[in-house]
LOZARO-634842 format. One line per field, with one value per atom (N, C-alpha, C, O): residue number from 1; atom name; x, y, z. Coordinates in Angstrom, 2 decimals, padded with zeros to 5 digits. Layout:
N
num	(NUM	...)
atome	(CA	...)
X	(X	...)
Y	(Y	...)
Z	(Z	...)
END
This chain:
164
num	(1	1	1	1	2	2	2	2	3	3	3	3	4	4	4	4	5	5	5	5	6	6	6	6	7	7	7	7	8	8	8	8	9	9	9	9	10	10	10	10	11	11	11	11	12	12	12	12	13	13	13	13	14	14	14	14	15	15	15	15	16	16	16	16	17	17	17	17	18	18	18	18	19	19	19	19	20	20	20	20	21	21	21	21	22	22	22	22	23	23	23	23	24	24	24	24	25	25	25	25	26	26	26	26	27	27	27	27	28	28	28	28	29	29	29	29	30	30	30	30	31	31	31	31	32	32	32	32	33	33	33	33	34	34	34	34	35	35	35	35	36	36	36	36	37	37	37	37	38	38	38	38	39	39	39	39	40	40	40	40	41	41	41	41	42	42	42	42	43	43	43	43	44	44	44	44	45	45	45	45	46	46	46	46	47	47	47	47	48	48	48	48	49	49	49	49	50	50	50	50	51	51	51	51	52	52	52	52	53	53	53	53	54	54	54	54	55	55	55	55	56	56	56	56	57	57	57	57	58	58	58	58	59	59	59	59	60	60	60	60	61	61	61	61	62	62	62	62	63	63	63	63	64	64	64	64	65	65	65	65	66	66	66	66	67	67	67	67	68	68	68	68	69	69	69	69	70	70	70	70	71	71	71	71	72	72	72	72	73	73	73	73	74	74	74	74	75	75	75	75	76	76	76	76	77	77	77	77	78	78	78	78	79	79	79	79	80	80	80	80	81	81	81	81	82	82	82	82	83	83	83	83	84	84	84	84	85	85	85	85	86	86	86	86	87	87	87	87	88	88	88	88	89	89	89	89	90	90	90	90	91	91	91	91	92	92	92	92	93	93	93	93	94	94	94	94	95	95	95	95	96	96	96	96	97	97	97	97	98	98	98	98	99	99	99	99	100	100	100	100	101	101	101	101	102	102	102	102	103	103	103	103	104	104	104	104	105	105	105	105	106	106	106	106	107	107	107	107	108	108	108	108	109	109	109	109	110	110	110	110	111	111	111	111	112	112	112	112	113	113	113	113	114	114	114	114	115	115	115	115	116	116	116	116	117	117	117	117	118	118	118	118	119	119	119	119	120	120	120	120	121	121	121	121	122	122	122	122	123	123	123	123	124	124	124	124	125	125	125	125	126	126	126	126	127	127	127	127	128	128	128	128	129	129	129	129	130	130	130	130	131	131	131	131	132	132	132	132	133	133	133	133	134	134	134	134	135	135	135	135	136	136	136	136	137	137	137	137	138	138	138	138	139	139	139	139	140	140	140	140	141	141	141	141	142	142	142	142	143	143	143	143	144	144	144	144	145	145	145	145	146	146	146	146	147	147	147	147	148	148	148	148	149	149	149	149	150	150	150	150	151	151	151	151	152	152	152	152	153	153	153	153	154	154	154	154	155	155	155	155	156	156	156	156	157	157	157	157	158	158	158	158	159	159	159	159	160	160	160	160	161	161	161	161	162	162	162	162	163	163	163	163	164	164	164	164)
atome	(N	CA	C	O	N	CA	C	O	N	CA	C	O	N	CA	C	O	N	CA	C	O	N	CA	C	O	N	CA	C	O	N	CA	C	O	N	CA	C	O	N	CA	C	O	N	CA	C	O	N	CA	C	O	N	CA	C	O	N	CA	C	O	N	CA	C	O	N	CA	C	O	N	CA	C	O	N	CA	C	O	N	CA	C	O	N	CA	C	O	N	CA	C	O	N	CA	C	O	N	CA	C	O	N	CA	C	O	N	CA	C	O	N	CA	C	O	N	CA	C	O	N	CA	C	O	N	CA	C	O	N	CA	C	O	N	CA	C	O	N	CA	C	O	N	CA	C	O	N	CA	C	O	N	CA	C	O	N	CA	C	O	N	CA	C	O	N	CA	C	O	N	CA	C	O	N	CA	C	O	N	CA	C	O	N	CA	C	O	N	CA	C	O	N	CA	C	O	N	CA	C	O	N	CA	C	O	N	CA	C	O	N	CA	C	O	N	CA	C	O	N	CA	C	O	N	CA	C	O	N	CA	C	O	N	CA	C	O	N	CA	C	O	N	CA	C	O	N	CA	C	O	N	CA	C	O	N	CA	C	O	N	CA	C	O	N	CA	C	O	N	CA	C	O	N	CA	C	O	N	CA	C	O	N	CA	C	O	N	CA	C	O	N	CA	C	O	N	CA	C	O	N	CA	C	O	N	CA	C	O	N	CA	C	O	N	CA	C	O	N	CA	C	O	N	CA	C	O	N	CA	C	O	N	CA	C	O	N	CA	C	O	N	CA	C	O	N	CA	C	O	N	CA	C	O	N	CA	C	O	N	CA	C	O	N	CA	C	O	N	CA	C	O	N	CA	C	O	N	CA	C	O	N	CA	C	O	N	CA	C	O	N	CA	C	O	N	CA	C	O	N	CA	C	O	N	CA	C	O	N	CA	C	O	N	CA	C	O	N	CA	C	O	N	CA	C	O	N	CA	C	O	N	CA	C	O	N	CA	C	O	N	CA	C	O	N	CA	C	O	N	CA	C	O	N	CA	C	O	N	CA	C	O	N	CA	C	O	N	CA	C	O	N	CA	C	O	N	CA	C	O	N	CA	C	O	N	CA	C	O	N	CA	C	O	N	CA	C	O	N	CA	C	O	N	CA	C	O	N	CA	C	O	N	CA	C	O	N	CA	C	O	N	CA	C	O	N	CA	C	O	N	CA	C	O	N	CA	C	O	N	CA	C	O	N	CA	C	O	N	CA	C	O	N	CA	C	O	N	CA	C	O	N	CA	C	O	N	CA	C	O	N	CA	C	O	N	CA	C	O	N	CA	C	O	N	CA	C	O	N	CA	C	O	N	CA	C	O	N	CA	C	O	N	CA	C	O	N	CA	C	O	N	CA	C	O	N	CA	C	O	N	CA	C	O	N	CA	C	O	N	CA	C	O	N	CA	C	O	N	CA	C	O	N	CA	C	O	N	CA	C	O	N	CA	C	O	N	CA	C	O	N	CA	C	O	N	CA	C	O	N	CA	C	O	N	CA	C	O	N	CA	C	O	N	CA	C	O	N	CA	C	O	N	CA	C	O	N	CA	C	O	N	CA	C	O	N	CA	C	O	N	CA	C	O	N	CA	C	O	N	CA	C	O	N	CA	C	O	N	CA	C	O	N	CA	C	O)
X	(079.56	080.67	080.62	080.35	080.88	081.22	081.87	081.94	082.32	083.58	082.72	081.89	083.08	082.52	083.12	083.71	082.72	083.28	084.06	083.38	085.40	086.12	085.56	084.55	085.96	085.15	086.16	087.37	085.74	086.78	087.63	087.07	088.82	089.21	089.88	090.52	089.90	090.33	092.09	092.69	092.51	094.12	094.70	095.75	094.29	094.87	093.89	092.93	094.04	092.99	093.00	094.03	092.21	091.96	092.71	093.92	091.81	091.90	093.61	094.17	094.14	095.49	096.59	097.59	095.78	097.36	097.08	098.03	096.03	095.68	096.23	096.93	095.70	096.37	097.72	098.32	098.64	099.92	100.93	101.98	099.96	099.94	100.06	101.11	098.99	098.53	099.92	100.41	100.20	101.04	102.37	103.21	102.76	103.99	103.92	105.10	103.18	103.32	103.47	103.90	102.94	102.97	104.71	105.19	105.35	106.72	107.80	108.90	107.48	107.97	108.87	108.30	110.50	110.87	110.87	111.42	110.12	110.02	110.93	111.22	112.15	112.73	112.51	113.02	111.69	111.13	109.98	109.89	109.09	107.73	107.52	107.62	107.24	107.61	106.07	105.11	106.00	104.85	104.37	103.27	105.49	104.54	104.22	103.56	104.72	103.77	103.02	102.58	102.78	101.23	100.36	099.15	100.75	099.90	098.97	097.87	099.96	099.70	098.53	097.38	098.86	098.18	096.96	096.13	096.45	094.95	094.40	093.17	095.24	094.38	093.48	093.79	092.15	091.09	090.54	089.97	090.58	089.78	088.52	088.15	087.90	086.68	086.23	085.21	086.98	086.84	087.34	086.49	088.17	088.77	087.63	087.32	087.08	085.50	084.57	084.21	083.93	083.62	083.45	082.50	084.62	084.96	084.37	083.65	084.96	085.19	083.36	082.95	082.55	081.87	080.38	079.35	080.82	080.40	081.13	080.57	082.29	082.84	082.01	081.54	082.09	081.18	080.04	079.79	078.84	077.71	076.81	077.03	075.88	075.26	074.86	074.91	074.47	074.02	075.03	074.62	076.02	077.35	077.17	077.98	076.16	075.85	077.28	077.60	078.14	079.00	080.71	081.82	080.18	081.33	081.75	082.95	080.90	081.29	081.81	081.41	082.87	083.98	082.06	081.30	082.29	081.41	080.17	079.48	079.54	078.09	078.28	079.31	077.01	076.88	077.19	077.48	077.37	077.96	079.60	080.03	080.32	081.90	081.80	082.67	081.17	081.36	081.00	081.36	080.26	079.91	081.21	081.73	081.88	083.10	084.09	085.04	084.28	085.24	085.31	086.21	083.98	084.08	084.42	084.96	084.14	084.13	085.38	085.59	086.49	087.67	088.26	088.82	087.71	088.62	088.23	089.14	086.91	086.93	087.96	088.56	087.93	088.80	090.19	090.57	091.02	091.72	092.50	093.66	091.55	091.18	091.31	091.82	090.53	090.50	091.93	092.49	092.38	093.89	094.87	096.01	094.47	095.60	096.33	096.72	096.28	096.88	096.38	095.30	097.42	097.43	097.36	098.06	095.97	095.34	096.56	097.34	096.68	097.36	096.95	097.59	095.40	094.47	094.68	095.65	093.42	093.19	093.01	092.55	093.26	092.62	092.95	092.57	093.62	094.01	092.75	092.34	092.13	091.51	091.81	092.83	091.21	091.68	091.47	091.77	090.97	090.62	091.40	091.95	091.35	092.36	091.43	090.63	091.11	090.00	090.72	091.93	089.93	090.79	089.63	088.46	089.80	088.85	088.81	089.79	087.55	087.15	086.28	085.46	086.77	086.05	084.73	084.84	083.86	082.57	082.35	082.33	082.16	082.15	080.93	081.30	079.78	078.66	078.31	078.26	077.60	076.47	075.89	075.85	074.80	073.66	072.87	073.22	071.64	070.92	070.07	069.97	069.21	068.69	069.53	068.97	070.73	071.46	072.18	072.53	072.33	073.01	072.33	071.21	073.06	072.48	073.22	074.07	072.96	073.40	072.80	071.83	072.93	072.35	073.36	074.57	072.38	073.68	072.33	071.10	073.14	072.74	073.19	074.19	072.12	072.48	071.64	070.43	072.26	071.74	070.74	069.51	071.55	070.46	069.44	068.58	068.91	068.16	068.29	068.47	068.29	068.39	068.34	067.44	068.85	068.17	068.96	070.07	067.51	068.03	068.09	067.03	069.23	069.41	069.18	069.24	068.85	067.90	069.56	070.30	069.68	070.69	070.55	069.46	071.88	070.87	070.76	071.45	069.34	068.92	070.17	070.78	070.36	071.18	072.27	072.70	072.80	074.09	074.72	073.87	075.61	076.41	077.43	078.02	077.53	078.55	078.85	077.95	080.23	080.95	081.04	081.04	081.16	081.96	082.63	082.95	082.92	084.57	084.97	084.44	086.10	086.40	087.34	087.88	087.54	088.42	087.01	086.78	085.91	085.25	083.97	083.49	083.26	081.48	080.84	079.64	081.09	080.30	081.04	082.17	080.91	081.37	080.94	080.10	080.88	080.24	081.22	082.23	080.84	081.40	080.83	079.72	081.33	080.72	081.53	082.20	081.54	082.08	081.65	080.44	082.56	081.89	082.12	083.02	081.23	081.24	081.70	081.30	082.70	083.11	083.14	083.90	081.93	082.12	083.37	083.78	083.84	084.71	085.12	086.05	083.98	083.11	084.34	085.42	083.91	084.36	084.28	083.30	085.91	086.17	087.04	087.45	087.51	088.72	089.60	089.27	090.64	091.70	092.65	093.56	092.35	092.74	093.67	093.14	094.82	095.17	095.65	096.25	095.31	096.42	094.87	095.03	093.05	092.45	092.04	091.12	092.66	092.02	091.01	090.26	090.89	089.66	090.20	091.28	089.23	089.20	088.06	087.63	087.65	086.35	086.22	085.26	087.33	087.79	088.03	088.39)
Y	(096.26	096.91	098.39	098.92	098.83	100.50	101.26	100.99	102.50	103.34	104.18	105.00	103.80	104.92	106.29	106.15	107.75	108.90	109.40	109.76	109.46	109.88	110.27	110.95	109.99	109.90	110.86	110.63	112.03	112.41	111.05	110.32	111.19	110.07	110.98	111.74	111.17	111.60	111.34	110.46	112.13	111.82	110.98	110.42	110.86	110.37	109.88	110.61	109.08	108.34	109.51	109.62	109.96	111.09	109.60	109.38	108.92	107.69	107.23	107.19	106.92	106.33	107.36	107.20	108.61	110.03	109.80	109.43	109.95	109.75	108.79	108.77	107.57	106.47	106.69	106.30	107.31	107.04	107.79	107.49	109.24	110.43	109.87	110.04	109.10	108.62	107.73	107.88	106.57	105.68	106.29	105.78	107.25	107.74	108.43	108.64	109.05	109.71	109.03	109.40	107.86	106.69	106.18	105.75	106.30	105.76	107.41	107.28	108.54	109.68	109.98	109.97	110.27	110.70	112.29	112.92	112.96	114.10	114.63	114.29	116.02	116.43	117.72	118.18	118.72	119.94	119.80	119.38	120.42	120.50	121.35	122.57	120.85	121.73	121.59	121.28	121.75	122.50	120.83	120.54	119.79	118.94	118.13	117.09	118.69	117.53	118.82	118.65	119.64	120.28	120.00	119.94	119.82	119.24	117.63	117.23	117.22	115.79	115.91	115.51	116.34	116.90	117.19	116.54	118.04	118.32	117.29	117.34	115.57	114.38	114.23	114.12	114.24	113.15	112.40	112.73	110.85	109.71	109.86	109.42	110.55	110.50	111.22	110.87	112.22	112.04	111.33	111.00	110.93	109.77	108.62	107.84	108.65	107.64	107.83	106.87	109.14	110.23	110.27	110.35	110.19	109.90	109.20	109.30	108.22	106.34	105.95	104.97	106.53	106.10	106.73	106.14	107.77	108.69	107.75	107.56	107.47	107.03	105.30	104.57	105.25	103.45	102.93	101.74	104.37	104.08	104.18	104.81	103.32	102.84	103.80	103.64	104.75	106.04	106.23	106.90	105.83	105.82	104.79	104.78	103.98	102.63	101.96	101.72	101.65	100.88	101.46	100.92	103.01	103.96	102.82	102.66	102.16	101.79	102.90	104.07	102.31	103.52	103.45	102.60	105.33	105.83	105.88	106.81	105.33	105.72	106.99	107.65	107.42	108.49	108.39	109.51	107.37	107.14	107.80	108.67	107.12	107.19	108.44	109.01	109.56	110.71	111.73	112.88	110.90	111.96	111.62	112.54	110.25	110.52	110.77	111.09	110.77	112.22	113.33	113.94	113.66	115.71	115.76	116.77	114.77	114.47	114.68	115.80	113.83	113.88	115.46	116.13	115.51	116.98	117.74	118.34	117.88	119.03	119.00	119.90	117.47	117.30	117.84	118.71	117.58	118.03	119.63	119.98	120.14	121.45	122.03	122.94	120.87	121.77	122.16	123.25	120.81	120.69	121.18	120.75	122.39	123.11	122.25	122.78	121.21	120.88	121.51	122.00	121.35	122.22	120.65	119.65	121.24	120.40	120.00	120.84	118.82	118.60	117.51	116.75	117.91	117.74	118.07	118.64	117.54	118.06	119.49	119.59	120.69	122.02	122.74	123.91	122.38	123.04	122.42	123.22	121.36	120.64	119.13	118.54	118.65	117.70	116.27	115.14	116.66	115.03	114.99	115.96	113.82	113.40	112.86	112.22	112.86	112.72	111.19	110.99	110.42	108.42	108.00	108.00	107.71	106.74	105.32	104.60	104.90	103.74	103.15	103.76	101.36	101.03	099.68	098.90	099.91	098.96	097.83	098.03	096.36	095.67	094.71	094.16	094.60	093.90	093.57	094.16	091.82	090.94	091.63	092.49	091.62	092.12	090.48	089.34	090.95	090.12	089.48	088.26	090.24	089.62	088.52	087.47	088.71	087.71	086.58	085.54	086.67	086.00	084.61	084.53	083.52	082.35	080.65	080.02	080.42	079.01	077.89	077.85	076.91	075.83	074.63	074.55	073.53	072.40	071.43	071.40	070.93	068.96	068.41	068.71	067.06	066.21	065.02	065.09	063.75	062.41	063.11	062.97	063.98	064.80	065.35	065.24	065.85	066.79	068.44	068.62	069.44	070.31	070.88	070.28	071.72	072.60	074.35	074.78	075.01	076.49	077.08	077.05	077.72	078.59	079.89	080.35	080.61	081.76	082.97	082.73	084.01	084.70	085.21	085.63	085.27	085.99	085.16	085.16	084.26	082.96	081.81	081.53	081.39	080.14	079.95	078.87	081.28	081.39	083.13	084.01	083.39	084.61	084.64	083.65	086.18	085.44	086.97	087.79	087.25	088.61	089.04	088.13	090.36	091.31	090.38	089.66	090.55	090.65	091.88	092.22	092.65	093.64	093.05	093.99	092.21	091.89	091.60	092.27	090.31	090.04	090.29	089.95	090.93	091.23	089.96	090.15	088.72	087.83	086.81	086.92	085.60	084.63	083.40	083.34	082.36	081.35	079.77	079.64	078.64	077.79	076.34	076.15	075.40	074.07	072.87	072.16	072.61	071.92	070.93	070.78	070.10	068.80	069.69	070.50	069.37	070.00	069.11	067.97	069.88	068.66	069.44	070.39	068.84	069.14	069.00	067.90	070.13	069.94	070.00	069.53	071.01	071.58	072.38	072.59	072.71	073.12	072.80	073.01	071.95	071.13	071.16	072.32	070.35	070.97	069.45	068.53	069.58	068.69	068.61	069.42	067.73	068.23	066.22	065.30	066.15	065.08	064.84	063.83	065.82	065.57	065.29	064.92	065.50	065.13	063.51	062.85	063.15	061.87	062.26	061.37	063.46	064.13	064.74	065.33	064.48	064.86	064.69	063.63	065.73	065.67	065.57	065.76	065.24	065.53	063.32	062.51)
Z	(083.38	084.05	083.71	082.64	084.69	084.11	085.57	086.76	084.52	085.37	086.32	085.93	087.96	089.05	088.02	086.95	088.78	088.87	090.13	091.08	090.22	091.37	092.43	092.25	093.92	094.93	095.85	095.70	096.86	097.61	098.90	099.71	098.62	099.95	100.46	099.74	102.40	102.89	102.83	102.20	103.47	103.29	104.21	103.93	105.01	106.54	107.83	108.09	108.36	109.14	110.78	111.44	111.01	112.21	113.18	113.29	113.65	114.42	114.80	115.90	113.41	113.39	114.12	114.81	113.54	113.91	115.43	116.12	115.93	117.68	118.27	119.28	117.25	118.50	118.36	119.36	117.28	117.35	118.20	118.77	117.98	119.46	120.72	121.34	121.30	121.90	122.90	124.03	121.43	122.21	122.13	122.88	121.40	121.37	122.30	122.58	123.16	124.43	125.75	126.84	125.25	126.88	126.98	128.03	125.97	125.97	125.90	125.37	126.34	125.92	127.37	128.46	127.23	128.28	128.28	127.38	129.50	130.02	130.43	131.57	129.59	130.25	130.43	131.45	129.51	129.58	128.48	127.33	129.52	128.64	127.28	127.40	126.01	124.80	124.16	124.87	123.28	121.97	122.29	122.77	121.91	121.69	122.95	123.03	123.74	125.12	125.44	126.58	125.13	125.94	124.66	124.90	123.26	122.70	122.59	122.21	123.06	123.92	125.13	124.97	125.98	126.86	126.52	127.16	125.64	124.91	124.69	124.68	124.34	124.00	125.17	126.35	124.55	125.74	125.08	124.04	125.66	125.68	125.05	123.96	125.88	125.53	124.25	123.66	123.85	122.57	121.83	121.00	121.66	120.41	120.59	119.70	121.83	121.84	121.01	120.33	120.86	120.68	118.80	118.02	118.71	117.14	116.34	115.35	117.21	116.77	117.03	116.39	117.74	117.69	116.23	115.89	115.88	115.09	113.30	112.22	113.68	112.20	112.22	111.35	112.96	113.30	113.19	113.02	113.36	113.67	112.04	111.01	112.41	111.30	110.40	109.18	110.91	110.05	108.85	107.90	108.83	108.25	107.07	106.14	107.10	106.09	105.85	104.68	106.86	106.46	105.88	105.95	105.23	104.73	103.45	103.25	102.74	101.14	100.48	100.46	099.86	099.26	097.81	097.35	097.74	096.65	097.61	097.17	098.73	099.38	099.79	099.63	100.45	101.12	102.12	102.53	103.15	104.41	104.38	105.13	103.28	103.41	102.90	103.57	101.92	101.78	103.36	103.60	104.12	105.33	106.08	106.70	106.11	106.90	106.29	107.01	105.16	104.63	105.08	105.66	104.69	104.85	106.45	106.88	107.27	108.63	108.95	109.43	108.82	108.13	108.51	109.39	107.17	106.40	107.49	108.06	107.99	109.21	110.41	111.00	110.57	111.82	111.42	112.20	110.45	109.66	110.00	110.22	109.92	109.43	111.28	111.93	111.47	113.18	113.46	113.51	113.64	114.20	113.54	113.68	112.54	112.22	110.55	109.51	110.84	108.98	107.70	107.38	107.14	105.94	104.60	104.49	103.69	102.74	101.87	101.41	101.70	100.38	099.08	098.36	099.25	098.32	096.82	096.30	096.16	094.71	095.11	096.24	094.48	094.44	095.55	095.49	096.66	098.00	098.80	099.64	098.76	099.66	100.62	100.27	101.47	101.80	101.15	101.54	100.21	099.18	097.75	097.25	097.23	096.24	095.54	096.23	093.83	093.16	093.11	093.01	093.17	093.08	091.77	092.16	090.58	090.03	090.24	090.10	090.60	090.72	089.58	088.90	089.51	088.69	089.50	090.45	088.78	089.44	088.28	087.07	089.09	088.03	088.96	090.00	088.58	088.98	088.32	087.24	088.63	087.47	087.43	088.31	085.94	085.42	085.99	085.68	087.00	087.87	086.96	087.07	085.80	084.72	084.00	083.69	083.73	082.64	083.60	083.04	084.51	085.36	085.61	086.13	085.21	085.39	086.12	085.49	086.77	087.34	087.20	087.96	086.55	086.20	086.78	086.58	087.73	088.19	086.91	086.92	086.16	085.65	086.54	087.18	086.76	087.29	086.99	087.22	086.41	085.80	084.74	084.77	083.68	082.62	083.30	082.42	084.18	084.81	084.99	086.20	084.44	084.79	086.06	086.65	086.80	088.02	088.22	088.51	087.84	087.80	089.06	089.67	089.74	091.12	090.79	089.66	092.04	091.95	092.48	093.43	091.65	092.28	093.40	093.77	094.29	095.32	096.65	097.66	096.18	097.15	097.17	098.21	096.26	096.40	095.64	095.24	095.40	094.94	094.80	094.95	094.64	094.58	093.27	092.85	092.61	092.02	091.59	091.43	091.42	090.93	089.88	089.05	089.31	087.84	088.05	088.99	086.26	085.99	085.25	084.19	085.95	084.90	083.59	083.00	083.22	081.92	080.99	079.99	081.55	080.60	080.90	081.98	079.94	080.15	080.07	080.26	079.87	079.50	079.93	079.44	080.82	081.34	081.11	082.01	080.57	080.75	080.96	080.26	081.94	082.33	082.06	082.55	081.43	081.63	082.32	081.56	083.51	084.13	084.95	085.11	085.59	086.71	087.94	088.16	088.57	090.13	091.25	091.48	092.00	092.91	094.05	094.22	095.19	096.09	097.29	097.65	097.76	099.03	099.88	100.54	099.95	102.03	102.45	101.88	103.44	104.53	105.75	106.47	106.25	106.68	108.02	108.13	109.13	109.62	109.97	110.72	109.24	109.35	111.12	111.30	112.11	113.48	113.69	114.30	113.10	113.43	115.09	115.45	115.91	117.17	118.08	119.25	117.45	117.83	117.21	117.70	116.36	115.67	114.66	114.25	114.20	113.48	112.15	112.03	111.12	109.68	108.87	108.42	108.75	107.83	106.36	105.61	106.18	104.20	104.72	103.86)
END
């Protein structure tokens, strides 16, 4: 286990303020045109497409909080930010907030699964035929138990059907 180093997170989702722009303008009664319906007005579709397709696309690796993907749609972010006139209320007069994160991953070497069965051993390969998480409380885990299988199933009494 060990402690990430603070990651910039943007403040506010570009996406969310739009759509909310967006739908708060489709329900807006018009009685004189002001600051904020010609700012309304500036929304186009095709960019908020535009966006969304730039914050989405793979080049982005997913935007895992701490990758390099989610740091490019940060600063991404903060520019858009920045376009539209808001004022940072960041760490330092910027648009990010230092957040510490903590990372807690098996060590793949120590990591081990063993099923007995009728005194037989059988070792699983991490990875291949099993998964398994950190813990941030304990560095070292170990379990000896009966295994009881119990699938995944679907209980449908109004078809006559139950797989358990």
């Amino acid at each position: 286990m060990s402690i990430m180093k603070s990651k910039p997170v943007a403040l506010l989702s570009l996406c969310a303020v739009i759509f909310s722009l967006v739908f708060a303008r489709t329900y807006c009664v018009h009685a004189n045109a002001d600051a904020a319906d010609e700012a309304m007005n500036t929304i186009r579709p095709e960019a908020i497409r535009a966006d969304m397709r730039f914050l989405s696309d793979d080049a982005l690796e997913g935007r895992g909080t701490g990758t390099r993907g989610y740091d490019i749609a940060a600063k991404f972010m903060a520019t858009q930010f920045e376009s539209l006139g808001l004022r940072p209320a960041g760490d330092n007069g910027s648009y990010f907030q230092s957040v510490p994160l903590r990372l807690a991953k098996p060590d793949e070497t120590k990591t081990t699964l063993v099923l007995t069965r009728s005194g037989k051993d059988e070792a699983l390969t991490f990875r291949k035929d099993y998964i398994s998480r950190g813990d941030f409380v304990r560095p070292e885990i170990s379990v000896e138990a009966p295994v009881v299988f119990v699938g995944g199933g679907v209980t449908a009494p109004a078809q006559n059907y139950d797989d358990y």
